[in-house]
C-alpha positions as CSV (number, residue, x, y, z in Angstrom):
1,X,3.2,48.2,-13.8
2,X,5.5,47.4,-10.9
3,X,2.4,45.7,-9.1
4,X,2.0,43.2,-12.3
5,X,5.8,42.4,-12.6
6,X,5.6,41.5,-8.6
7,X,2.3,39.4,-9.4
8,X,3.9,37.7,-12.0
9,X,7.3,37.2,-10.0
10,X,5.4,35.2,-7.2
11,X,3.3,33.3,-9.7
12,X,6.9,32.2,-11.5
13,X,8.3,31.5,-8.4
14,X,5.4,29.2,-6.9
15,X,5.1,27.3,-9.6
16,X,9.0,26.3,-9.4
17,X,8.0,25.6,-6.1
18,X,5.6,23.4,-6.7
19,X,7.7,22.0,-9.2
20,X,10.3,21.7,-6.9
21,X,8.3,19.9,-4.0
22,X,6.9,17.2,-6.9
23,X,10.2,16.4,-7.9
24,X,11.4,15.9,-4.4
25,X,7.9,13.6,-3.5
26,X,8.7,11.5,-6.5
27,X,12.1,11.0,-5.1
28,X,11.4,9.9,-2.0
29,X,8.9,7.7,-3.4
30,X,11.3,6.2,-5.3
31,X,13.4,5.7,-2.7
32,X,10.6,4.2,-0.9
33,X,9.7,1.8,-3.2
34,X,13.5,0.2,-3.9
35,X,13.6,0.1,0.1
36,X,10.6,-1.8,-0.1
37,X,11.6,-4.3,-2.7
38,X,14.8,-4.5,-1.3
39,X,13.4,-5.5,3.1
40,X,12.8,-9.5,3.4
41,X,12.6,-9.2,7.1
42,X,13.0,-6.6,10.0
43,X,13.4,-6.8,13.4
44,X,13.9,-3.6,16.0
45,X,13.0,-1.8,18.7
46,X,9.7,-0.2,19.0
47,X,7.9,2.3,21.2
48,X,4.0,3.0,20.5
49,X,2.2,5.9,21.6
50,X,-1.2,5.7,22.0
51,X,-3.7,8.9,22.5
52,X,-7.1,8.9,23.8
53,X,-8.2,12.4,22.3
54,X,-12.0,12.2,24.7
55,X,-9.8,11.7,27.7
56,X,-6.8,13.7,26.8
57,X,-5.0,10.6,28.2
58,X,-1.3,8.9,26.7
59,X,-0.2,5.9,26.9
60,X,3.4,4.6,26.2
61,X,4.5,0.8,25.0
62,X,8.0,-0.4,25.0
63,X,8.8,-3.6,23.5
64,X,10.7,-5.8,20.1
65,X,9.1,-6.3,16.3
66,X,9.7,-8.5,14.3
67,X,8.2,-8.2,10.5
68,X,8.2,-10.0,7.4
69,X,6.6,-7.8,4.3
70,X,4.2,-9.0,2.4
71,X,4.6,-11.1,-0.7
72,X,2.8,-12.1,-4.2
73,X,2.5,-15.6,-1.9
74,X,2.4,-14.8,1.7
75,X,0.5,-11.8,3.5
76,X,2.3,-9.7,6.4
77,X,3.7,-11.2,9.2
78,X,4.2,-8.9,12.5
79,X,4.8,-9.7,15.6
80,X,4.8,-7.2,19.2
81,X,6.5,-8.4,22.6
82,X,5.7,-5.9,24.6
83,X,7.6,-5.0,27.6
84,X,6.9,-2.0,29.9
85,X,4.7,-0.9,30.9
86,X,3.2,-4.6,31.1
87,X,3.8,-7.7,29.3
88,X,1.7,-8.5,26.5
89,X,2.1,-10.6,22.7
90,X,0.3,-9.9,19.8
91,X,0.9,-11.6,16.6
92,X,-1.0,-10.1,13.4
93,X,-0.8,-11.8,9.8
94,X,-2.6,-9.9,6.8
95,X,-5.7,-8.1,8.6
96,X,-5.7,-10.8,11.4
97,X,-4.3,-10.5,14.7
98,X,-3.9,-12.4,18.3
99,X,-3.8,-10.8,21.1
100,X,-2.2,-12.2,24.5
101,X,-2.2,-10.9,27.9
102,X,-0.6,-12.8,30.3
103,X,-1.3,-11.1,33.5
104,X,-5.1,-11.4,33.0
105,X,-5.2,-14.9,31.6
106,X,-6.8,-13.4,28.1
107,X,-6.7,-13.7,24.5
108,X,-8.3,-11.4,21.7
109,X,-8.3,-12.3,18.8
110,X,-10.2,-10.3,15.5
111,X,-9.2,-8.1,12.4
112,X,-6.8,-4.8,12.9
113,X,-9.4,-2.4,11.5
114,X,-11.9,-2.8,13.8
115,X,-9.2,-3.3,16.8
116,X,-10.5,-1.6,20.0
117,X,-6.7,-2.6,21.8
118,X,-3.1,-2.6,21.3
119,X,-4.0,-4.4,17.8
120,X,-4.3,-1.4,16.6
121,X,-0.9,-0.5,16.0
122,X,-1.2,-2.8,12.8
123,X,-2.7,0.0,10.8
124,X,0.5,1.8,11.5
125,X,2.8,-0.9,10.6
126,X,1.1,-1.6,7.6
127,X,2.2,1.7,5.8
128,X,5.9,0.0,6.1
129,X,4.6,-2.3,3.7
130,X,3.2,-0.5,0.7
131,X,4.9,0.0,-2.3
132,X,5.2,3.3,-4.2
133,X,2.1,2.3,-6.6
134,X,0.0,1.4,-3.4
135,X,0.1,4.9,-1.9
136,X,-0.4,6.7,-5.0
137,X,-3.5,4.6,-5.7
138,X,-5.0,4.8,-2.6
139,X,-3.8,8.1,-0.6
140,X,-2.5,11.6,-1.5
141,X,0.8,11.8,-0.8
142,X,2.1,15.2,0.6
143,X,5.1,15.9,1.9
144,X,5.3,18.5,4.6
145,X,9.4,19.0,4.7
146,X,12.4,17.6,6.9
147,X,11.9,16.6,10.5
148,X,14.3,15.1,12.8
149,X,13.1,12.0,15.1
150,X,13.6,11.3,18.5
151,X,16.8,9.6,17.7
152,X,18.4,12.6,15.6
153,X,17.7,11.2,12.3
154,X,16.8,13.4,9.8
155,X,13.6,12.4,7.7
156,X,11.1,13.4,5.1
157,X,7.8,14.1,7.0
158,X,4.9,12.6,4.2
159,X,1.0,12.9,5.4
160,X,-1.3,10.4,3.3
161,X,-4.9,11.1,3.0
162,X,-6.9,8.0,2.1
163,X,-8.5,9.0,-1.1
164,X,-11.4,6.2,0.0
165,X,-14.0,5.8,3.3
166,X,-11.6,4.9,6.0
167,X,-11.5,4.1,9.7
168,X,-8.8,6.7,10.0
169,X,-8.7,10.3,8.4
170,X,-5.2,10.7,8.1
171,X,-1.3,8.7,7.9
172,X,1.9,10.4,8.7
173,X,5.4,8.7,7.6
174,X,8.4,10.1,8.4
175,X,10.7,8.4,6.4
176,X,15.0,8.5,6.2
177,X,17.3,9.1,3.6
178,X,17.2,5.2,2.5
179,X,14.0,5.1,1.8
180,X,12.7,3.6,5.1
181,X,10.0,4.7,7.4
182,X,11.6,4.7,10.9
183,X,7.9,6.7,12.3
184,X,4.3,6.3,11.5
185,X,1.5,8.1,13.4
186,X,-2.4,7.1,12.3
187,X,-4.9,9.4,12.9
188,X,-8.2,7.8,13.9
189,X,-11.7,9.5,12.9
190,X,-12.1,10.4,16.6
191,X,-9.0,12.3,17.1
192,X,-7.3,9.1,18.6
193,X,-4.2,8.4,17.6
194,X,-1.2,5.5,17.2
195,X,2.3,6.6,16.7
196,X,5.3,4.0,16.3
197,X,8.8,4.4,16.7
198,X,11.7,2.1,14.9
199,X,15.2,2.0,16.9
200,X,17.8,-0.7,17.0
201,X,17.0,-1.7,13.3
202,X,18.4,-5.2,12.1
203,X,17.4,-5.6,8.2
204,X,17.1,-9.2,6.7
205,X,17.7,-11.1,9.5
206,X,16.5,-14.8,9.5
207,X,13.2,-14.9,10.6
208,X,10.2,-18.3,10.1
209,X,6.7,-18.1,11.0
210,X,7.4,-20.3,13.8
211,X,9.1,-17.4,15.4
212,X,5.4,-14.8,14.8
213,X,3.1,-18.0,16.8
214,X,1.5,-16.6,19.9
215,X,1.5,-19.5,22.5
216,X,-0.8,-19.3,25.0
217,X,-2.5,-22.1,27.5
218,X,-5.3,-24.1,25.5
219,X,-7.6,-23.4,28.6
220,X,-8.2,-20.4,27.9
221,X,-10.9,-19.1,25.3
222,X,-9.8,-16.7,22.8
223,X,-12.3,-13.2,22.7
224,X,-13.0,-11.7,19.7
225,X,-11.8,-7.9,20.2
């Protein structure tokens, strides 16, 4: 008898729980979205991590973002100065990106998905820019508790699972208390993966397109990366 009422207990109490945790997801969500809505423009600081799981390698970027969301008329607008450990520009817009490198006189240009370079952290920045009813439709959400960042900001630590074929197996967001994801790490089918980091945030700041064109000398013949 005292076996059933301790079964019973610890049924009760995971699926308050459970209940518990959906209630909290939905929250955050929400919070997510009206964030969302609410962003016309960001720029900030950014650090990107990048890790070569075959050769066990890392590699760290320091640079500026700026970012305009995307719109019912216009698609994503990001655009990367790097600046340690080299110099390097990279402009993407929707799925498209440029790529300049300076030092070696080079330009790649191609789509962010099939990125084999620094492009790549465009599939991270593009979970800044979904909406509540994008996630739900095409990832499962779970959210995996609170986790402080490198900066000492609390978040809520989220890991999507694309619920379609993908190029990448899994998303993590780690996302503060107004709704905002200050982190995002991709995990690549191979084990790779691209974390970015958001400091020094300035919301709604003016920015034009003018300021996400990647100039570059017109001798030299853009590669498609």
């Amino acid at each position: 008898m005292k076996v059933k009422w301790l079964y019973s207990l610890t049924l009760i109490l995971l699926f308050a729980f459970e209940a518990s945790g959906q209630l909290l997801l939905n929250e955050i969500l929400k919070r997510m979205d009206q964030h969302h809505k609410a962003l016309t423009s960001l720029q900030a600081s950014v650090t990107m991590e990048k890790y070569n799981a075959q050769l066990d390698e890392r590699d760290i970027f320091e640079g500026v973002v700026k970012y305009l969301p995307k719109t019912g008329r216009r698609s994503m607008y990001v655009r990367l100065d790097w600046t340690k450990p080299v110099v390097e520009q990279i402009a993407i817009i929707g799925n498209a990106y440029t790529l300049y490198r300076p030092r070696l006189n080079q330009v790649y240009v191609g789509k962010t998905d099939e990125a084999k370079n620094n492009a790549k952290v465009g599939n991270a920045l593009a979970f800044m820019n979904m909406s509540r009813q994008e996630l739900k439709e095409n990832y499962t959400v779970n959210y995996l508790g609170k986790e402080k960042i490198r900066d000492g900001v609390e978040t809520w630590y989220l890991e999507l699972i694309p619920k379609r074929s993908s190029s990448y197996r899994a998303a993590y967001l780690w996302v503060d208390v107004d709704g905002m994801p200050r982190q995002a790490r991709v995990v690549e089918n191979n084990g790779d993966t691209t974390t970015i980091f958001l400091y020094n945030i300035q919301k709604n700041v003016t920015l034009r397109g003018s300021d996400f064109e990647i100039k570059y000398p017109s001798n030299i013949k853009p590669i498609r990366g």
